[in-house]
C-alpha positions in Angstrom: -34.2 19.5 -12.9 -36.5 20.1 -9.7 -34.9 19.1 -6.3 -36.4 19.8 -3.1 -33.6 18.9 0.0 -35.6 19.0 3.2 -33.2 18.9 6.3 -33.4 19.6 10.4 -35.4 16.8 11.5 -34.3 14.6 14.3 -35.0 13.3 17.9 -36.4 15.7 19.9 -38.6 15.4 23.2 -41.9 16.2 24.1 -42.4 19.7 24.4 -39.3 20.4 22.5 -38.5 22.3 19.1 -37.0 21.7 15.3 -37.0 23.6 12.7 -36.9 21.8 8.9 -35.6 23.6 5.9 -36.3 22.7 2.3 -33.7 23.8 -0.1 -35.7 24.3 -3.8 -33.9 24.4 -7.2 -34.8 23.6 -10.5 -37.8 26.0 -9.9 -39.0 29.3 -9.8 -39.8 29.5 -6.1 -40.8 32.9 -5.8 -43.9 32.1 -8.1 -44.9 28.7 -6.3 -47.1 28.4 -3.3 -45.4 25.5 -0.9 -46.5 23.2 1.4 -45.2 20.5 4.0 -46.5 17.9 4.3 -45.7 14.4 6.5 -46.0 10.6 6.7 -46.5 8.5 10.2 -46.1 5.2 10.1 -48.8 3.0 8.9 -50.5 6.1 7.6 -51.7 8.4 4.8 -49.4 11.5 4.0 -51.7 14.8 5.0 -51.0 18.0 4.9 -49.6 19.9 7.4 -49.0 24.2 6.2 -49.2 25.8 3.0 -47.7 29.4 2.3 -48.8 31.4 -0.6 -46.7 33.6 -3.0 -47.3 36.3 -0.6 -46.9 34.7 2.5 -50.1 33.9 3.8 -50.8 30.5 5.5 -53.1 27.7 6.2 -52.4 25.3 8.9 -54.0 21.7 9.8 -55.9 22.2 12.8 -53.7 19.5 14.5 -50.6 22.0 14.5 -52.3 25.2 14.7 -50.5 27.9 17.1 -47.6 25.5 17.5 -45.9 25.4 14.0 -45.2 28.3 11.6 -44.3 27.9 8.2 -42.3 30.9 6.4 -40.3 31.5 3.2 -37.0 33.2 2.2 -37.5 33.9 -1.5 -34.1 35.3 -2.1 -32.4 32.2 -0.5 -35.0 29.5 -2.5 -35.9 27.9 1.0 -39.1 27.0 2.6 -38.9 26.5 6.7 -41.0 24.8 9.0 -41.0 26.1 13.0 -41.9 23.4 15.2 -42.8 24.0 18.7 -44.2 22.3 21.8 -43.6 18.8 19.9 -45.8 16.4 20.6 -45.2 12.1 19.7 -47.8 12.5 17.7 -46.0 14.7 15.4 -43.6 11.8 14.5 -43.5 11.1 11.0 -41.4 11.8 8.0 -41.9 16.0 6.6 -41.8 16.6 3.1 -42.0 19.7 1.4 -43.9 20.4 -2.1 -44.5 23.1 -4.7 -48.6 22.7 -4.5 -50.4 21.6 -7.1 -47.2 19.8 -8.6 -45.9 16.6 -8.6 -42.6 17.1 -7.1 -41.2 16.3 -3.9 -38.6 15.9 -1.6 -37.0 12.8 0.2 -38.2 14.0 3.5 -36.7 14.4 6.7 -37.8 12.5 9.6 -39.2 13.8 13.2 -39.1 11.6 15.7 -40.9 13.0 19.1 -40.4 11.0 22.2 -38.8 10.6 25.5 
């Protein structure tokens, strides 16, 4: 059975910083690329980082130089570096082997003073 645990969201300010986990099992994570991916209110979920097997990543040009995406194989997680938060960045985060149809319950980011 696939589960996907995301965790470390929360209220932060503007200009602030989080860092979200997601805890794989069920899976062979080493042989999955991963993504996150989030949800604003009253919106479409879009894509937000991808890593490959090997570790190279894509971002969305909306959080490029500010978030970095990374994997520990050996612990099964996928982490998510969020800095210089902006309310714009609010939503819900989930995390996803690509091309797959699983996912997580998310973890929500709320940005704002």
């Amino acid at each position: 059975q696939v589960q996907l645990v995301e965790s470390g969201g929360g209220l932060v300010q503007p200009g602030g910083s989080l860092r979200l986990s997601c805890a794989a099992s069920g899976i062979a994570f080493r042989l999955y690329a991963m993504g996150w991916y989030r949800q604003a209110p009253g919106k479409e979920r879009e894509l937000v980082a991808t890593i490959t097997t090997g570790g190279s990543a894509n971002y969305a040009d909306s959080v490029k130089g500010r978030f970095t995406i990374s994997r520990d194989n050996a612990k099964n997680t996928l982490y998510l570096q969020m800095n210089s938060l902006k309310p714009e960045d609010t939503a819900v985060y989930y995390c996803t082997p690509t091309a797959t149809v699983y996912w997580g319950r998310g973890t929500r980011v709320t940005v704002s003073s």
